[in-house]
N, C-alpha and C positions, 0 to 999 in steps of 0.2 A: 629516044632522048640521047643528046652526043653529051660524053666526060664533058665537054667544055660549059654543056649545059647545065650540066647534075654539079659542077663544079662552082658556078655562076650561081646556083638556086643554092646548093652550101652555103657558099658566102652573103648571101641577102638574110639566108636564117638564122649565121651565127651573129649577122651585125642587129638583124630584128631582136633577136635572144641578150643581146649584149644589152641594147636598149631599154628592154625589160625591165635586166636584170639592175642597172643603174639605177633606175626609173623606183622599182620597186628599194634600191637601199637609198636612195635621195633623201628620207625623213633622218638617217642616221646622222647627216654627216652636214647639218646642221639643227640648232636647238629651236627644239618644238617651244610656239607659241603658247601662252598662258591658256588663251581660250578656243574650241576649237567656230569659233564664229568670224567671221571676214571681215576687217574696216567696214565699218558703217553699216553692217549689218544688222537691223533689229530684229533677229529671229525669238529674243525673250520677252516684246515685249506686251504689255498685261494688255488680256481682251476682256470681255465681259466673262468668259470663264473660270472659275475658280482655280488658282494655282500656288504655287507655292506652301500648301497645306501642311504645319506643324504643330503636332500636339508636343504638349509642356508637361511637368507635373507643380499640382497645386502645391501650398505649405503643408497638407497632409493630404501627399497624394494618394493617398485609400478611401480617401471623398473628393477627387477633385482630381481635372485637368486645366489647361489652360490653351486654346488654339487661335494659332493665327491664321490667316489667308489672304491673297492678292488679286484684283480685279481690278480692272483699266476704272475711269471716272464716272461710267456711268452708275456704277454702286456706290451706295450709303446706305451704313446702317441696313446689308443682308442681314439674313438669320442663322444660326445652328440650329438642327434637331439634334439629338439624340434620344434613346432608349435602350433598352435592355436587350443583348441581340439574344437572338432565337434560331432555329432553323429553317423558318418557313420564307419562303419571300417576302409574306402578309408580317410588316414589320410591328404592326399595330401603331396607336398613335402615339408618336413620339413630346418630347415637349420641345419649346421652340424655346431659345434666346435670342435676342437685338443686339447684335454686335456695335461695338465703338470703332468710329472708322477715321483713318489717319491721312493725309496726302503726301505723295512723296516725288518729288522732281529728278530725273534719272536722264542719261542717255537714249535711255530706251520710249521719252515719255512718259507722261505721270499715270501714274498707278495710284490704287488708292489699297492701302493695307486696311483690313479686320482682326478686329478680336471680340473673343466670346471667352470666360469663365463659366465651367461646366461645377457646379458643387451638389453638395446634398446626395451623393451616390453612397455607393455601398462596397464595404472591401472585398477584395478577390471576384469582383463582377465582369462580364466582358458586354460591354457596350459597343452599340453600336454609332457613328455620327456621321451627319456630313452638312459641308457646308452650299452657301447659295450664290447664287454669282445673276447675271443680267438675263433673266425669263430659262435661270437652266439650275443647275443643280453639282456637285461633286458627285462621285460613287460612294456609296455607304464604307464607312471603314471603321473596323475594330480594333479598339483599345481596352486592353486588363484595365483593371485600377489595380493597387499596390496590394497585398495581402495585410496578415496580421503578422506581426513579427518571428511571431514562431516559423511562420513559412519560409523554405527556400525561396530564393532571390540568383535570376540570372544577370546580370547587363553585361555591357558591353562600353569597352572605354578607346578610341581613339585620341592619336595624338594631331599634330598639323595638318589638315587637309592642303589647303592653302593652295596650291598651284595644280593646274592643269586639273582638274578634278575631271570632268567628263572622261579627259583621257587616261589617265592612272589610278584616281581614287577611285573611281566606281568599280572596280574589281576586290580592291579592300572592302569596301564598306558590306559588297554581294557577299566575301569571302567571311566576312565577319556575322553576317546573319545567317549564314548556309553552318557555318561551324556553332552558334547558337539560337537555334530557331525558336527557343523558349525564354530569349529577351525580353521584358517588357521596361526596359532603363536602357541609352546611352547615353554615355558622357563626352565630350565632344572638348579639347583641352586647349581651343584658341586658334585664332589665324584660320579661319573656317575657308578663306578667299586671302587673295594676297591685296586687291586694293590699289587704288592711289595711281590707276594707269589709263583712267578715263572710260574702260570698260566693267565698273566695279557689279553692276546691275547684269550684264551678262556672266559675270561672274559667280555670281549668285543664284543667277538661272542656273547654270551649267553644276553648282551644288544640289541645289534640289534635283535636277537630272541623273546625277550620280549617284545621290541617297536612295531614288525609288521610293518605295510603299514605307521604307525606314520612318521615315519621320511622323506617316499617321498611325501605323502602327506598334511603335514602342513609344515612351514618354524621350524628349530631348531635351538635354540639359547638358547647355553649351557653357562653357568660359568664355569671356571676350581676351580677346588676343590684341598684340600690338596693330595688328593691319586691319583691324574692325576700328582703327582710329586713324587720322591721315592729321600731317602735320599742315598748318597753315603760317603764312607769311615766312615760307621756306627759307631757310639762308639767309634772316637779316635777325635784325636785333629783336623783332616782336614772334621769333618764332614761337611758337606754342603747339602742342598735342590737345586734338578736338574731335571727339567720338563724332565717328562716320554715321551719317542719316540714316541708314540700314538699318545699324542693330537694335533700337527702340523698337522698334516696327515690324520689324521680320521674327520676333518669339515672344509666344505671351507666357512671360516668365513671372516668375510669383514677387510680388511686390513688396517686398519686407527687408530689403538691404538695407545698409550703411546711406545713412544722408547725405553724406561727400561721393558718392557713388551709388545712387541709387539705382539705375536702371543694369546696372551693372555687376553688382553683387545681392547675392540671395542665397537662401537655404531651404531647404525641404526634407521632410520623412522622408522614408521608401523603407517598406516591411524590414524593421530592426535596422536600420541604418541612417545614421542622418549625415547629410550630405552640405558643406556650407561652400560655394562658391567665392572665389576671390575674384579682385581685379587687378593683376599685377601691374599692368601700362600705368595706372589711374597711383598707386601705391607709389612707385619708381617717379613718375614724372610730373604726378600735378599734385605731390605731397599728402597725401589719402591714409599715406601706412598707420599712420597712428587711429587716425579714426576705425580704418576697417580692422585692425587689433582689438579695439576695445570692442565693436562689435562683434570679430570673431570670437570673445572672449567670454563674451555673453550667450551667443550661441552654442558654445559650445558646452559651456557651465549649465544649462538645462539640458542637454542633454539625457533623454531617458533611456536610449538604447546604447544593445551593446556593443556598436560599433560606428566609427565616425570616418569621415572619409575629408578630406581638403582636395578642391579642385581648381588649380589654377592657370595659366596658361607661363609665365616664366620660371624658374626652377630656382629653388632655395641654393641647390649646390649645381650648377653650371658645368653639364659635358662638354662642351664647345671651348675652344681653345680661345682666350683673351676676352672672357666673360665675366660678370661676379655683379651679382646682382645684390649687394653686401646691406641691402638698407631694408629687403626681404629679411634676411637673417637677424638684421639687430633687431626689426621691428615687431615683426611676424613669427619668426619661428619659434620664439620663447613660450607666444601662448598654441602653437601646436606641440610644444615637449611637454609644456604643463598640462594638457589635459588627455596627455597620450592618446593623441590621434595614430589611427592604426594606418592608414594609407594619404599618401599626399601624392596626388596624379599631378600628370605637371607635362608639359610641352614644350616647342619656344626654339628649339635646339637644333630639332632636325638630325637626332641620333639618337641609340639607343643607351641608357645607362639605370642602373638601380644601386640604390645604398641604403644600409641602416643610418644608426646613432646610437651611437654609444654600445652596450653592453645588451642590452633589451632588444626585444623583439621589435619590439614599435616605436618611432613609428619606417616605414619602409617610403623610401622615396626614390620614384619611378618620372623617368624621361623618355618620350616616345615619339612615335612617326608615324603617320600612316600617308603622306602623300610623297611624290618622286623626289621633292626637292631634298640635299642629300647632302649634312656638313661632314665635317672632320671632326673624330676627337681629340681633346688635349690630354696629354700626359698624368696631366694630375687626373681625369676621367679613369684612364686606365688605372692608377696605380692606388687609389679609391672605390672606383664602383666596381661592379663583379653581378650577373654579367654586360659587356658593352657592347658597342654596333654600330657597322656603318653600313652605309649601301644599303640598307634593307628596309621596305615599308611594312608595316605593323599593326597587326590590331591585337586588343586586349580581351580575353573572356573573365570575369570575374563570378564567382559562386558562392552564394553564402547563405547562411544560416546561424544559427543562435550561439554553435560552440562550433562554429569553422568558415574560415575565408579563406577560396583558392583562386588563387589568381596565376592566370596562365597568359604570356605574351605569345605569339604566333606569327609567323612568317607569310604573307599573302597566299603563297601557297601552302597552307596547312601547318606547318613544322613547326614545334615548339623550340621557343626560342629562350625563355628562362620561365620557371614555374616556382612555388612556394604554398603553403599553407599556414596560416596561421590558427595555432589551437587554442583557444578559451576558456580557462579552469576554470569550475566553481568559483574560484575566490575573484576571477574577474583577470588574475595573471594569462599572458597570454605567450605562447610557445609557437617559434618558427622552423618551419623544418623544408628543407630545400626537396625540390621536383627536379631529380636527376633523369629518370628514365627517360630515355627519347630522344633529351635535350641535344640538340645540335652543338655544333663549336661558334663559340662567338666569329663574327662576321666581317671582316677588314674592310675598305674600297682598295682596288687594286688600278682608281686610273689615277695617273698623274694631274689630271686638269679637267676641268667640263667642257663642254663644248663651245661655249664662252669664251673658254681659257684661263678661266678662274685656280689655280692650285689652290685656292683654303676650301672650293668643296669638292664633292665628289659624283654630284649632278644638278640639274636643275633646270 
């Protein structure tokens, strides 16, 4: 072979190599699509096979689930099994429910949603269920029920999925069950999908794709967020906010809300914890606050346990620069100081932030992320909360029991990111004491712009 030749073959492999190498940084250097499905693509949508399979927790989920499921038109009215799981194959015979079935008109084609209400079971049991779809079946999947109070209690608490989920959240969500594998609770704090862009149903597909086995086996208890509602008669004078077809239909959640907000707001046991759901969208813009206060109030005021939890999807105090969500505060927060609520989870933000109140332990309120999408804090975030965050996606591990609640944030890859416990005396007084060891330095964004070219965030 002549130099001229070996010179010539260089140059074809440095331009092939070059090519690659472009080729392969091409997704950088412009921003990734919401979903990873093509124009016109139906790759989600419903067959006669059972999908989208989400169990719920009842209003005392130590007797009770709630599950949904998705199959194209030719179902009505499948069935659940369940029974008590065992080790053998031979499941025995299980008992059967007639689910109530929904239709829903999508991009993708209509589908028809189920649900089934599982009751009568027994606490600290591990059942077994699965649902029915067109001459086939789901795979058997395992669900705890809740224990008795006295028992430890793991879940798990995310913040915004909202965007790209196949391709960014489903490593949070893996990362957040691999760090608590003895979940049987998440919490889920709004903006589940972002909505409103004609592909909302593969959107939704591409959630259940990224959650995995999550959803049938731990109980899911979502907030509704602003993008689980889409505005109608955009930009005139009859604009209005109108909950999106989805979320009725996609979680069989417990049906004991606020009348101004029914499908929307609920509360539930979970072993020594009760947990009452808000609707912030519903509060904020279609005038709700007062109603879902008096019921929060009420809920909250029976309360038998020793611990309460508030889950909402907008935030009482606003990390995000030129926010203020002020009608939360006058309306709402009064009756979470008055019944000292010990944790208020909260979303919306798209960064990281935590704060007390006042002088007391409780209650502690928490801002979080766990999908790409990636604001900026404000000032007053910083020189109030402690600790705060940008750039970083997030999931939550929380632990409790009767005289302790440890709640630990975590960095997709592993790293604690701010930690806490709160301790429980006798008298019912409760004592916080900060989780130093480990803990990483809070987290800035270092780009000037997104790929957009947006400067107020810092991806997306």
């Amino acid at each position: 072979m002549t130099r001229a030749t070996i010179t010539t073959a260089a140059l074809l492999l440095a331009l092939l190599l070059g090519n690659v190498t472009a080729a392969a940084k091409a997704p950088d250097s412009a921003a990734e699509p919401n979903t990873q499905v093509p124009a016109g693509n139906r790759h989600y949508a419903a067959t006669g096979f059972p999908d989208r399979m989400v169990a719920s927790p009842a209003q005392d989920a130590a007797r009770g689930f709630g599950v949904s499921w998705r199959t194209d038109a030719s179902v009505s009215a499948p069935t659940l099994e369940w029974v008590v799981a065992g080790d053998s194959p031979d499941v025995g015979t299980p008992t059967r429910i007639t689910a109530a079935t929904r239709a829903l008109e999508t991009e993708n084609g209509t589908a028809h949603y189920h649900r089934a209400d599982v009751a009568g079971l027994q606490p600290d049991t591990l059942y077994l269920w699965r649902v029915q779809g067109n001459s086939t079946w789901s795979a058997w999947h395992q669900l705890r029920t809740a224990g008795t109070a006295r028992q430890p209690l793991t879940l798990l608490y995310f913040g915004d999925t909202q965007n790209k989920n196949l391709s960014h959240v489903s490593r949070v969500l893996r990362a957040g069950i691999k760090a608590a594998p003895d979940a049987r609770l998440s919490l889920f704090a709004g903006d589940l999908v972002s909505g409103g862009d004609g592909q909302d149903d593969s959107e939704w597909g591409e959630w259940f794709a990224a959650a995995g086995w999550l959803p049938q086996e731990t109980a899911v208890a979502p907030a509704i967020g602003n993008h689980e509602y889409f505005e109608e008669f955009e930009d005139t004078p009859q604009e209005r906010r109108v909950l999106g077809r989805h979320w009725p239909v996609t979680f069989a959640l417990p049906r004991n809300g606020v009348d101004a907000a029914d499908t929307s707001t609920y509360w539930f046991d979970y072993q020594g914890v009760r947990i009452a759901v808000l609707d912030g969208t519903s509060a904020l813009d279609l005038g709700t606050a007062q109603a879902q206060a008096a019921w929060l109030d009420t809920v909250l005021a029976n309360n038998p346990h020793p611990w309460s939890i508030v889950l909402l999807h907008q935030p009482f105090y606003s990390p995000r620069e030129g926010r203020e969500n002020g009608e939360l505060r006058d309306v709402l927060l009064p009756v979470v100081r008055r019944h000292q609520v010990d944790l208020v989870l909260q979303g919306h933000d798209h960064t990281y932030g935590r704060r007390g109140e006042g002088q007391g332990a409780t209650p502690q309120f928490v801002v979080t992320v766990a999908g790409p999408k990636q604001y900026r804090l404000s000032e007053q975030a910083r020189a109030t909360m402690a600790p705060v965050g940008e750039d970083t996606q997030l999931y939550q591990v929380l632990k409790i029991d009767p005289q302790h609640l440890r709640y630990e944030a975590r960095t997709v890859t592993g790293q604690l990111y701010d930690g806490f416990e709160l301790t429980r005396a006798a008298n019912g007084r409760k004592r916080k004491t900060e989780l130093t060891q480990g803990r990483i330095a809070p987290r800035d964004c270092t780009r000037a712009q997104t790929l957009k070219g947006r400067a107020d965030r810092c991806w997306e």
